[in-house]
C-alpha positions in Angstrom: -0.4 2.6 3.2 -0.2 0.0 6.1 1.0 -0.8 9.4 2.9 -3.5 10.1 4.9 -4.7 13.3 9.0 -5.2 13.2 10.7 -7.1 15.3 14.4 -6.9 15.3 16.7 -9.6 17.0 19.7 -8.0 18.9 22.0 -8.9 21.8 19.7 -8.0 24.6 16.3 -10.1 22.8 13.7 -8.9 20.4 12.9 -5.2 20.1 9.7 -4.2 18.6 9.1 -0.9 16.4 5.6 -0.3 14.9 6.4 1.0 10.8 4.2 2.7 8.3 4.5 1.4 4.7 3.8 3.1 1.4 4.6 3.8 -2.2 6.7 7.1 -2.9 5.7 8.7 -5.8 9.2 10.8 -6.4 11.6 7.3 -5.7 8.7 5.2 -7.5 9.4 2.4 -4.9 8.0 1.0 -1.5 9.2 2.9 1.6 8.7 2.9 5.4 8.6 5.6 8.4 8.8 4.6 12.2 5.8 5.2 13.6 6.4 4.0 17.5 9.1 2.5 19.4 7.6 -0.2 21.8 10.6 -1.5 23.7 12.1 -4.9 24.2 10.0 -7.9 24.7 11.5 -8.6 28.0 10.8 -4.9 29.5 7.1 -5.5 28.3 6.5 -8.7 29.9 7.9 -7.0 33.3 5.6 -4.3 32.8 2.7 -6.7 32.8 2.0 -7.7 29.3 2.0 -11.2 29.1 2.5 -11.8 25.1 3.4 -8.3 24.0 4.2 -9.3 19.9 0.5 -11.2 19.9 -0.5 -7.9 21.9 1.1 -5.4 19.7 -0.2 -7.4 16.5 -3.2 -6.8 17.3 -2.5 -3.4 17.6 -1.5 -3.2 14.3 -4.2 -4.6 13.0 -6.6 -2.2 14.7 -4.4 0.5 13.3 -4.8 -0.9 9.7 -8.2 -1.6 9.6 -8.8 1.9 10.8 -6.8 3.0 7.9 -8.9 1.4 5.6 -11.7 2.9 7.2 -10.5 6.3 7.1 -9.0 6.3 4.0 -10.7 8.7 1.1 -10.5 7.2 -2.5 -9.3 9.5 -5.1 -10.8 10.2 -8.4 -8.8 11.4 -11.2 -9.0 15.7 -12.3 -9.1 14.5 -15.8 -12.4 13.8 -17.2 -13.9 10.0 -18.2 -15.6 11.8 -21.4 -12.3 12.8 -22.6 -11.5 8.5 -22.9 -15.1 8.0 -23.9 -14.0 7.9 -27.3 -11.9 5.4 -27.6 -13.6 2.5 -25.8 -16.1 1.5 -29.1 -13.4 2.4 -31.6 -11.2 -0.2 -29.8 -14.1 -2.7 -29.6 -15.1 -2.9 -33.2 -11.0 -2.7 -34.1 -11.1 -6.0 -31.9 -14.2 -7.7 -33.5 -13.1 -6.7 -37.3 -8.6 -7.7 -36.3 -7.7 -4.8 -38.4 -5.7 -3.2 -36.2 -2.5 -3.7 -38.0 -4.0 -1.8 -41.4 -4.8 1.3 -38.9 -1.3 1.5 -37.6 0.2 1.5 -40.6 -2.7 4.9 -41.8 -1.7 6.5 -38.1 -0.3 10.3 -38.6 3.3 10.5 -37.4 
């Protein structure tokens, strides 16, 4: 998940939106929610911000860094020891190359 600043050119000048990405699990692809509207840069400037996308990317970064601060990591429900296992059973199949005999004795 990260923050990240748009800026949109339309007929009035550039309009800036703050945006939230991450990964959706059900559509298994990258997607994005609005997270604030800022305004055009021209109605910023007049209400005293002298460089509001420098100002507002460093907002964003702020926001992001805080997210990385804040953010938990998740460990897996399933056990390591079920995987335990196959780790030195793969090793010594590497450091013999008889991998292609086992496949052929696998159980179908």
């Amino acid at each position: 998940m990260a923050y990240y600043l748009r800026k949109s050119s339309r007929s009035r000048g550039i309009y800036l939106q703050i945006y939230n990405s991450f990964f959706d699990p059900v559509k298994k692809s990258p997607r994005s929610s609005h997270v604030e509207t800022l305004g055009y840069v021209c109605d910023l400037v007049d209400k005293g911000i002298d460089d509001p996308v420098s100002f507002y990317a460093r907002k964003v970064a702020d926001m992001n860094a805080d997210n990385r601060k804040t953010e938990e990591k998740q460990i897996s429900d399933i056990s390591a020891l079920l995987y335990l296992g196959w780790f030195p059973c793969d090793s010594i199949l590497r450091r013999i190359d008889c991998r292609c005999q086992v496949k052929n004795v696998q159980i179908r």
